[in-house]
DRENDO-1510 file (C-alpha; in Angstrom, 1 decimal, always signed):
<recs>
REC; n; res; u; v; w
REC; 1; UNK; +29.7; -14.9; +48.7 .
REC; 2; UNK; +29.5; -12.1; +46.0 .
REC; 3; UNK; +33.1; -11.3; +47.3 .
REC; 4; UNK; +34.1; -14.7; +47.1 .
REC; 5; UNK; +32.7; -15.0; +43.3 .
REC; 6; UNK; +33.7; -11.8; +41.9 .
REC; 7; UNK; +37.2; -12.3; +43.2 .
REC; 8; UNK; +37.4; -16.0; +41.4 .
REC; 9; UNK; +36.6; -14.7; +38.5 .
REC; 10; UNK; +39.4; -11.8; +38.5 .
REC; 11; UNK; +41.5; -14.9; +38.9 .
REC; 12; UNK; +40.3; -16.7; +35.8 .
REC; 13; UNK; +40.7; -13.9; +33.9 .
REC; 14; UNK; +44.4; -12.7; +34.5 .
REC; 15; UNK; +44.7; -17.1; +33.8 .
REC; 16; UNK; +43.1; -16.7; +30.8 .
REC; 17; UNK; +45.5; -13.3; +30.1 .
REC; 18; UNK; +48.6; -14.5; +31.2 .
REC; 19; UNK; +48.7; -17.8; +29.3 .
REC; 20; UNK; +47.2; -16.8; +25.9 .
REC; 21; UNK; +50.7; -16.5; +24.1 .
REC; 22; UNK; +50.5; -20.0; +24.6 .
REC; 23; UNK; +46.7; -20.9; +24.2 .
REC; 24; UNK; +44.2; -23.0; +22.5 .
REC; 25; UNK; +41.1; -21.5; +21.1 .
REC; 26; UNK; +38.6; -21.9; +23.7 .
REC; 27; UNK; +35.3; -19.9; +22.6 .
REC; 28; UNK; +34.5; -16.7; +20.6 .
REC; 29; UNK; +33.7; -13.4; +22.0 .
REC; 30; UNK; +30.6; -12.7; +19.8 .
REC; 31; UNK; +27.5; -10.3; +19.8 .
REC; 32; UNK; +25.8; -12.2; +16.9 .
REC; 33; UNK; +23.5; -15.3; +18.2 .
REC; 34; UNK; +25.8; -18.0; +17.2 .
REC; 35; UNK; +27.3; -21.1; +18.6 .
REC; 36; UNK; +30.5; -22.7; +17.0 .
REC; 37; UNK; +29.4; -26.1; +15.8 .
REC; 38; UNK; +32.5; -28.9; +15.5 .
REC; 39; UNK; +32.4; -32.2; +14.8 .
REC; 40; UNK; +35.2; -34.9; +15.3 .
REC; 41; UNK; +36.4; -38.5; +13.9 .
REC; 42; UNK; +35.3; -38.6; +10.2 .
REC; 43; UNK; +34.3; -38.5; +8.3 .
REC; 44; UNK; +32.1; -41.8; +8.2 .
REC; 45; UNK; +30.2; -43.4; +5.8 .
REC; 46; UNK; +27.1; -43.6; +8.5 .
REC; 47; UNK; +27.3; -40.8; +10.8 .
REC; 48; UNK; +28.7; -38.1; +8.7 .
REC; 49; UNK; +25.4; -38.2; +5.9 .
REC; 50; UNK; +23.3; -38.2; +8.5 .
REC; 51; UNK; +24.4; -35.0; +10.5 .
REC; 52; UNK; +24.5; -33.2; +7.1 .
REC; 53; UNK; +21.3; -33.6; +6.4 .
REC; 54; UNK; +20.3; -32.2; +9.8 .
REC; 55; UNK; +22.6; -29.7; +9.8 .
REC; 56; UNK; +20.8; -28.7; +6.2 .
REC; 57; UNK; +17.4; -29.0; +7.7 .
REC; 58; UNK; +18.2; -26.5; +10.2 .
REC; 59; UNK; +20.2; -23.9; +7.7 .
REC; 60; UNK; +23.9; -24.8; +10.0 .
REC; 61; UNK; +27.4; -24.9; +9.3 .
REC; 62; UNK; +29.6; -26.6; +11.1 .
REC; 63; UNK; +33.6; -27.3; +11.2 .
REC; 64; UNK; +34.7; -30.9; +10.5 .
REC; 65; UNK; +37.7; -32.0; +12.0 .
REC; 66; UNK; +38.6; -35.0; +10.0 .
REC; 67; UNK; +41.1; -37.8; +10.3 .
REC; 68; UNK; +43.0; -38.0; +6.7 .
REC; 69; UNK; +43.3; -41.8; +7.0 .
REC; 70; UNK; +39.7; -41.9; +7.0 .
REC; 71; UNK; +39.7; -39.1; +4.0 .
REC; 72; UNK; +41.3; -41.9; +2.3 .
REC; 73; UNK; +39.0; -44.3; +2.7 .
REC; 74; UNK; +35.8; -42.2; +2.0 .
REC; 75; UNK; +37.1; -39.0; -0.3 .
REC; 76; UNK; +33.5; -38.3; -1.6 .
REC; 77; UNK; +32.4; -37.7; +1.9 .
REC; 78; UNK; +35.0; -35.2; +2.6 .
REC; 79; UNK; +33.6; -33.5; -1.2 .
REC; 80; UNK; +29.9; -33.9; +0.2 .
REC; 81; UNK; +31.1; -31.4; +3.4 .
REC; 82; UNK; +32.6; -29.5; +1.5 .
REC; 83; UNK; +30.2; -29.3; -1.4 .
REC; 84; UNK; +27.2; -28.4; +1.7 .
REC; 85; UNK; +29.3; -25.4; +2.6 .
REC; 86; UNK; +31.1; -26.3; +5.9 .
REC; 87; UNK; +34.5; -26.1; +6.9 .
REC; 88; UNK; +37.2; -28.4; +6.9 .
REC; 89; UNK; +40.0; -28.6; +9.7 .
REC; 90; UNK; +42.6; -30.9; +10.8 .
REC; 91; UNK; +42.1; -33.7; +13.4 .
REC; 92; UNK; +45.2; -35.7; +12.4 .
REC; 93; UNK; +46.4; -38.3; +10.3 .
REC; 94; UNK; +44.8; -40.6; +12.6 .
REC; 95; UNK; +43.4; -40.9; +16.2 .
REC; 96; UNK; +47.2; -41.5; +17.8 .
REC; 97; UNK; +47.3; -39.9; +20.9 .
REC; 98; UNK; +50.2; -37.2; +20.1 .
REC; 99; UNK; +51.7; -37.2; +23.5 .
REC; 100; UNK; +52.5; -40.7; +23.4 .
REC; 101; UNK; +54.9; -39.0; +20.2 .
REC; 102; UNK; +58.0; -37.0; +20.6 .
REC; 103; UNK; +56.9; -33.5; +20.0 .
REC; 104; UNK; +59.3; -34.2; +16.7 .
REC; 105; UNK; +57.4; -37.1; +15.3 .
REC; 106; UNK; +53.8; -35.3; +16.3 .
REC; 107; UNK; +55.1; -31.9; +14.0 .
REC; 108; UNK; +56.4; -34.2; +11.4 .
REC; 109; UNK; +52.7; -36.2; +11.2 .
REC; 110; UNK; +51.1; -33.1; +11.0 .
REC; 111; UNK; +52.4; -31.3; +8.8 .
REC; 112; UNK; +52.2; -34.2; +6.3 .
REC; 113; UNK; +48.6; -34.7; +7.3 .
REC; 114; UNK; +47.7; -30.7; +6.7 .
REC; 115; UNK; +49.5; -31.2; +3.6 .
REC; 116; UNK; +47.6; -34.1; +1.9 .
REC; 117; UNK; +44.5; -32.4; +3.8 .
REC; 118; UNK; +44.8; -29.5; +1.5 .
REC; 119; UNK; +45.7; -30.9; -1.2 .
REC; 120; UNK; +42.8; -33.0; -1.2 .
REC; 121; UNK; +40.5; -30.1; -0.4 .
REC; 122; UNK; +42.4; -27.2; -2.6 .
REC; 123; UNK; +41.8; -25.0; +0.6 .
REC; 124; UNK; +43.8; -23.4; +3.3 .
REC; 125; UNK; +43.7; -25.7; +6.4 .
REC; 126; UNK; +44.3; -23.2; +9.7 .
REC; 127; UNK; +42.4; -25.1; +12.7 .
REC; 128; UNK; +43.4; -28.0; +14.5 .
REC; 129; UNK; +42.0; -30.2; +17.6 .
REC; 130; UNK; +44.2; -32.7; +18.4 .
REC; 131; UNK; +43.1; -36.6; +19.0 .
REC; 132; UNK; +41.7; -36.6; +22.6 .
REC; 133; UNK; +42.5; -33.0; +22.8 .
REC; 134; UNK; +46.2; -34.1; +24.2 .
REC; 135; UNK; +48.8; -31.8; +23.8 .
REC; 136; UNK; +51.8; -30.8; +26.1 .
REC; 137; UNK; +53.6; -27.5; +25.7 .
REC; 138; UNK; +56.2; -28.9; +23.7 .
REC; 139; UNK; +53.7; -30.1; +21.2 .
REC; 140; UNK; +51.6; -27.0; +21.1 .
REC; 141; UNK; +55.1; -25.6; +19.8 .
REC; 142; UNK; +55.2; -28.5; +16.6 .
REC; 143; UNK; +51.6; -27.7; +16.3 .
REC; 144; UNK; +51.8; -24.0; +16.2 .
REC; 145; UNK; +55.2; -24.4; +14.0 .
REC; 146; UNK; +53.5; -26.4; +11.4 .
REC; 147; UNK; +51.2; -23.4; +10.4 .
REC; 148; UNK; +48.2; -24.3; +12.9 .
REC; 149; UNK; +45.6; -23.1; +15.1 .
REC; 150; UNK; +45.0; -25.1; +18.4 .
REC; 151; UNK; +41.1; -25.5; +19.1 .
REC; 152; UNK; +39.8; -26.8; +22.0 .
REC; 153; UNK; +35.7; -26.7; +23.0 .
REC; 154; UNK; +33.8; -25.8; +25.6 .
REC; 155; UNK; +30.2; -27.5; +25.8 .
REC; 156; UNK; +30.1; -31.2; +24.8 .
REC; 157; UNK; +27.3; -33.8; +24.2 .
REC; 158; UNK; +29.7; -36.7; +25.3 .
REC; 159; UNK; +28.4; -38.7; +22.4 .
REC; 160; UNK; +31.0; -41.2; +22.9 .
REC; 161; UNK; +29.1; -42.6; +25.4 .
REC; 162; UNK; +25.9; -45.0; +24.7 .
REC; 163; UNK; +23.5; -43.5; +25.5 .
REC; 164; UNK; +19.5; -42.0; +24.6 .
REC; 165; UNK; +19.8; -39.0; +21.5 .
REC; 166; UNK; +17.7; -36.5; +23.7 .
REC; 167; UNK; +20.0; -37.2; +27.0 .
REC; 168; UNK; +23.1; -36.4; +24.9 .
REC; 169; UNK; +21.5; -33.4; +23.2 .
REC; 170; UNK; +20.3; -32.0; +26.7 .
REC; 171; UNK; +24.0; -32.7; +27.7 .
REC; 172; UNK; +25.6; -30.3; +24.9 .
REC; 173; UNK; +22.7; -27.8; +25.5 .
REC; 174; UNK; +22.7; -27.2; +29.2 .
REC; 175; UNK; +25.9; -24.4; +29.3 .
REC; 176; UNK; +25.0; -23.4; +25.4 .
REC; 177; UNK; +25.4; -19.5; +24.6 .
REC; 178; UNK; +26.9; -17.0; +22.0 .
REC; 179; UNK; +30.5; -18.1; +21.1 .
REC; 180; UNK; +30.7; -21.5; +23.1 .
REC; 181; UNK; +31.9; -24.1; +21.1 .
REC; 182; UNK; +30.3; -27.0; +21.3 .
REC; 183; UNK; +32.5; -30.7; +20.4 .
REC; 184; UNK; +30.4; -33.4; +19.1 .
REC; 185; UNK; +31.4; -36.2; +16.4 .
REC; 186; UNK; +30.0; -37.6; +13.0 .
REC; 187; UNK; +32.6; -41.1; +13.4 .
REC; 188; UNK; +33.8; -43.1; +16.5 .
REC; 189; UNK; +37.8; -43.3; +16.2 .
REC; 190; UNK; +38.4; -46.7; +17.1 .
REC; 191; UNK; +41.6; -49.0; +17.2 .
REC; 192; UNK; +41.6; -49.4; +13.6 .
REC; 193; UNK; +42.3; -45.5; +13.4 .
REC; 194; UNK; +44.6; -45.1; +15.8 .
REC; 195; UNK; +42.3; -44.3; +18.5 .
REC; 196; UNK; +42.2; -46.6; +22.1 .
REC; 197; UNK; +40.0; -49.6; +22.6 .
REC; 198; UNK; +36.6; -49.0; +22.5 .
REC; 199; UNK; +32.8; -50.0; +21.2 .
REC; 200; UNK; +31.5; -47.7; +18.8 .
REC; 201; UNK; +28.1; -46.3; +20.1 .
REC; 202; UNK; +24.6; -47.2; +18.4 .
REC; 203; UNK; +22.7; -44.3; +18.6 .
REC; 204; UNK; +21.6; -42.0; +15.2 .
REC; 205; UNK; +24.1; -39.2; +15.1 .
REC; 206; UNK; +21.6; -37.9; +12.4 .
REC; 207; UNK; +18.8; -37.6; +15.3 .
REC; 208; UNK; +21.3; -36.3; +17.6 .
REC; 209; UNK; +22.7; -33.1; +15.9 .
REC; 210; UNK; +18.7; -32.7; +15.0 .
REC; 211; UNK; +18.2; -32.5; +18.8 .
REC; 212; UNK; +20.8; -29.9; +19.8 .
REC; 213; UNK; +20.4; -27.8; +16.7 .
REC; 214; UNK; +16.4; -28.1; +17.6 .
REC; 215; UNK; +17.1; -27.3; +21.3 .
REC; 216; UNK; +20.0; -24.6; +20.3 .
REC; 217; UNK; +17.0; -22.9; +17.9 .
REC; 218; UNK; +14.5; -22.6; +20.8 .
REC; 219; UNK; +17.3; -20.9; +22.6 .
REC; 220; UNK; +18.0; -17.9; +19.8 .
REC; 221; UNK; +21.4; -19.8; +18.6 .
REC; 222; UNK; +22.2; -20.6; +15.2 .
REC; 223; UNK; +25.2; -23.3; +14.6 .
REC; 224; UNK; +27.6; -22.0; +12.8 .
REC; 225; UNK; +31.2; -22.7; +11.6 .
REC; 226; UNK; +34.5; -21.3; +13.6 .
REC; 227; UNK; +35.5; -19.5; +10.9 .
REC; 228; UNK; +32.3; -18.1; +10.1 .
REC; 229; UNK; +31.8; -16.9; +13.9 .
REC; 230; UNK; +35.4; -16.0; +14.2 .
REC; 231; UNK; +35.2; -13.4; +11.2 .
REC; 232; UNK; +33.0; -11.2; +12.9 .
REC; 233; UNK; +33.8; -12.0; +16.8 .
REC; 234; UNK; +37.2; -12.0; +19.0 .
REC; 235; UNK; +38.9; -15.1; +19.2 .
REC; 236; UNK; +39.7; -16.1; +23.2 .
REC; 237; UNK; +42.7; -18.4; +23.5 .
REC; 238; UNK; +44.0; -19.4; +26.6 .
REC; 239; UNK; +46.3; -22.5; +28.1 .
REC; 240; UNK; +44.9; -26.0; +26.9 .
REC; 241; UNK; +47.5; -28.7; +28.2 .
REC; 242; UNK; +46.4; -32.3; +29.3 .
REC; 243; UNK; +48.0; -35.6; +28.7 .
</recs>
C-alpha cells in the first residue's frame, strides 16, 4: 500500500511538472501560516459588505475576483475593497461561460474588461479565474496573451448551494492548510450576468466567511490575499482545462 501511494504521488508530480508551461495557479508553496482567501461574483450590494466586515473582524485579506458589469452597477463597492486593503482581480466582464466563445472573442472581452478594470481601480490587474473556471487550451493562450495570470483553487465551501452557514464553512475547512486556496463568493452570478440559470442562495455570506476564517484561526491559518502569500512563497501552476 505504501508502494502503491508513494508511487501515485511520483506520478502527480511529474503531471504537475510536465504541464506547468501551460498551467493555472493552483496553490502556493508557503512556510508562513497562510491560506489564500478568494472570493467570486461581485461585487454585491448584500453579500460583499458583509464578508468585509468579517474579513475585518478577523484582521484578513482576501482577493476579489469581480465581474466589471457588476463594477458598473455598484462602483463604490469595488472603492470599499479596495479602500479595506484587499486585492482586486479579474473575473470577467460578466459570468459568460468563455468556452462557449471563440478563443478570439474570449481574448478580445478580456482584455477590454482588464482594461476598464484598471482603469477604474488605477492598479495593475495580473490574476484571473475565469467564469466557472472554463478554459480550453486555446483560451488559456487569449488569456495568457492578454497580460493575465490563470488561477484556479483548491478547497471550496460550495456556497452556491443552499445550504446551513456552519455545513458550508466545515466544507471549505476540511482539506484547509498553508498555501491552499480556498474559492468562495461574496455575489451569486445569475442570468442577468451572464451566468446559467439558477436561484441565488439565502444564507448570510457575512456569517459564513465569519465561520471559516473562525475555523481557519483555530487551525493556525491566517486568510490572506494571493498576492500577499505569493510575495513570500513559490507559486505552483499546473494544467487547469475543463469545459
Amino acid at each position: 500500500m505504501q508502494a502503491t501511494t508513494a508511487a501515485s504521488r511520483a506520478v502527480r508530480a511529474a503531471g504537475r511538472w510536465s504541464t506547468s508551461p501551460v498551467g493555472t495557479v493552483r496553490r502556493v508553496d508557503t512556510a508562513q501560516p497562510e491560506i489564500v482567501l478568494t472570493y467570486d461574483d461581485g461585487p454585491d450590494p448584500v453579500g460583499t459588505p458583509a464578508v468585509l466586515r468579517a474579513l475585518a473582524d478577523f484582521g484578513a485579506t482576501a482577493t476579489f475576483f469581480v465581474l466589471v458589469k457588476r463594477v458598473r452597477r455598484h462602483p463604490s463597492l469595488l472603492d470599499e475593497i479596495l479602500a479595506a486593503g484587499h486585492e482586486v482581480a479579474l473575473h470577467g466582464f460578466d459570468h459568460t461561460r468563455l468556452t462557449r466563445l471563440g478563443p478570439e472573442e474570449a481574448g478580445r472581452r478580456t482584455r477590454d474588461a482588464r482594461a476598464e478594470l484598471e482603469q477604474r481601480t488605477g492598479r495593475p490587474v495580473t490574476w484571473f479565474r475565469a467564469p466557472y473556471g472554463a478554459l480550453l487550451p486555446r483560451h488559456w493562450v487569449e488569456i495568457r496573451r492578454a497580460g493575465l495570470t490563470p488561477v484556479a483553487w483548491g478547497p471550496t465551501v460550495g456556497d452556491w448551494r443552499e445550504l446551513p452557514e456552519p455545513v458550508l464553512a466545515e466544507d471549505g475547512l476540511r482539506q484547509a492548510g498553508p498555501g491552499e486556496i480556498v474559492l468562495c463568493h461574496d455575489g451569486f452570478a445569475g442570468e442577468a450576468d451572464g451566468g446559467e440559470p439558477g436561484r441565488a442562495p439565502t444564507f448570510d455570506r457575512g456569517r459564513l466567511a465569519a465561520l471559516l476564517l473562525s475555523g481557519l484561526r483555530d487551525r493556525g491559518l491566517a486568510g490572506r490575499a494571493l498576492g500577499v502569500v505569493a510575495r513570500h512563497g513559490r507559486v505552483r501552476r499546473w494544467a487547469w482545462f475543463k469545459r
